[in-house]
N, C-alpha and C positions, 0 to 999 in steps of 0.2 A: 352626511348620510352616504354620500358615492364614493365618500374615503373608506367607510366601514363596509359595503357591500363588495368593492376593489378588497379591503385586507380579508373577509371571507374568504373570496372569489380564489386568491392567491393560495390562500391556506388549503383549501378543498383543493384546486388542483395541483400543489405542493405535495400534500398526503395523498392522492391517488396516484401519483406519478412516484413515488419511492416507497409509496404503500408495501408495491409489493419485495422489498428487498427490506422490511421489520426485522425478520431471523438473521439479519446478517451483522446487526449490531446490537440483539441482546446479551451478551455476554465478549470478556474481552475474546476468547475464544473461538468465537463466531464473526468476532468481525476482521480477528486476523487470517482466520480462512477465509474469509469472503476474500478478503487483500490480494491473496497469493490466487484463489480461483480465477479472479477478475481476471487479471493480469497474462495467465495462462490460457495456450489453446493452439491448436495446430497450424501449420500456413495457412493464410487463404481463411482463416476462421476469423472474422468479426467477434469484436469483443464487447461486451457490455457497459460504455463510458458512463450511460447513468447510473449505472449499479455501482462505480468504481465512487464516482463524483461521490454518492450519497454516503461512504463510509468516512467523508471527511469535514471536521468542522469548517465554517464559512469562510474562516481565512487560514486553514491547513494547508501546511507546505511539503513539499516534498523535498528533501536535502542529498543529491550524492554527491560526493567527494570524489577526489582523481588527483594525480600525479602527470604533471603536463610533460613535454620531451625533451624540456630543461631542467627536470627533477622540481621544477615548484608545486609545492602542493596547495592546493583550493577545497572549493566545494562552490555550486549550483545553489540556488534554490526556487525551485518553481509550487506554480497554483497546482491544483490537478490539472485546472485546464490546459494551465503548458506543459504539462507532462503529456497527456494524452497527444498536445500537439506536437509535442518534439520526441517522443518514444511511439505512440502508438502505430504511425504506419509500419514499422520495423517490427513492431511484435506480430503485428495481422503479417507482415507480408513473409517473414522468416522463421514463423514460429517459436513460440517462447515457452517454457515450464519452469516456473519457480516451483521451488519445494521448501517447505522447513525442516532443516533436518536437526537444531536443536532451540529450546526456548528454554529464557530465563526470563520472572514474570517476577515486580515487585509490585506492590498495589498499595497505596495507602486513603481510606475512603474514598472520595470521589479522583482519582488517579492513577492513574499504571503506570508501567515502563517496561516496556516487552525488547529483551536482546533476542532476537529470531535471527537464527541461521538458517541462511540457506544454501540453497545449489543452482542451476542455470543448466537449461539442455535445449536443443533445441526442438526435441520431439520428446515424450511423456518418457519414454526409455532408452532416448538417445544417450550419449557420451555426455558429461560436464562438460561445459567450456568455460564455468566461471564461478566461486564462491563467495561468500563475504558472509556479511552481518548488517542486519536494520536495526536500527535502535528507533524503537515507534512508542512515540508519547499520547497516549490515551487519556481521554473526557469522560467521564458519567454526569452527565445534567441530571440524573435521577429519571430517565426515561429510557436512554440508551445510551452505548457509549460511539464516542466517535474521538477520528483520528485527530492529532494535532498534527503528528508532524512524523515521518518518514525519514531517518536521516543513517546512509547507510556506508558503508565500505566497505570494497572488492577485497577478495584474498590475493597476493602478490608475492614472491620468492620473498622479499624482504619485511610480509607484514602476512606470517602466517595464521591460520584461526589456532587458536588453544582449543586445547584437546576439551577441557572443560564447557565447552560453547558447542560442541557434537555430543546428544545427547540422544538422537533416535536414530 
């Protein structure tokens, strides 16, 4: 019985603590702008890590990729929460703006695969300083959907975006 009033207990305050961010994963749409919203926001501006956390399934990873200063190339991969640990004071303290500036969406029943391009500024209409592309693998449990997995790559003199990936 104290097992089942604990799994309640959990669940009630589970659903009122991410209650209120529902619209941001009914559709693939809405949870990829939650994504880029999250993320975004002036210096000095606090960002919303439970709102970020809750758009990603329980063991969603976040993947970027990089070119080290021996030319080897890798890739990362963190939880949210070592994202939030190891990017979040940089985006609060230096201001960050992601934008989409094009999406490719494949969907097949309960799964997606969104190519999202973007841009990188450091103020809402400041200059670019960086572009790439996320490749974000999407859930539908038949409730909402939620992220698998973030796995992204910068634009670079030798690895530019196709013109076909700029779509707005």
């Amino acid at each position: 019985m104290k097992i089942f009033l604990l799994s309640v207990m959990l669940i009630c305050c589970t659903t009122s603590i991410f209650g209120q961010y529902q619209s941001d994963t009914e559709s693939i749409q809405s949870t990829i702008d939650a994504l880029y919203e999250v993320i975004s926001g002036e210096a000095g501006e606090a960002r919303d890590w439970d709102r970020f956390k809750n758009l990603f399934a329980p063991d969603g990873r976040l993947i970027p990729t990089y070119t080290d200063r021996e030319g080897n190339i890798g890739y990362l991969s963190w939880t949210p929460e070592e994202y939030i640990e190891r990017a979040g004071s940089s985006l609060e303290r230096d201001g960050f703006f992601e934008s989409e500036i094009g999406q490719v969406v494949e969907q097949f029943g309960n799964i997606a695969h969104v190519f999202s391009t973007y841009d990188s500024r450091r103020t809402k209409e400041g200059e670019v300083f960086m572009r790439g592309i996320n490749s974000i693998q999407l859930f539908n449990d038949g409730n909402r959907w939620w992220i698998i997995s973030v796995f992204w790559s910068s634009e670079n003199p030798a690895n530019p975006i196709p013109a076909k990936y700029i779509n707005r």
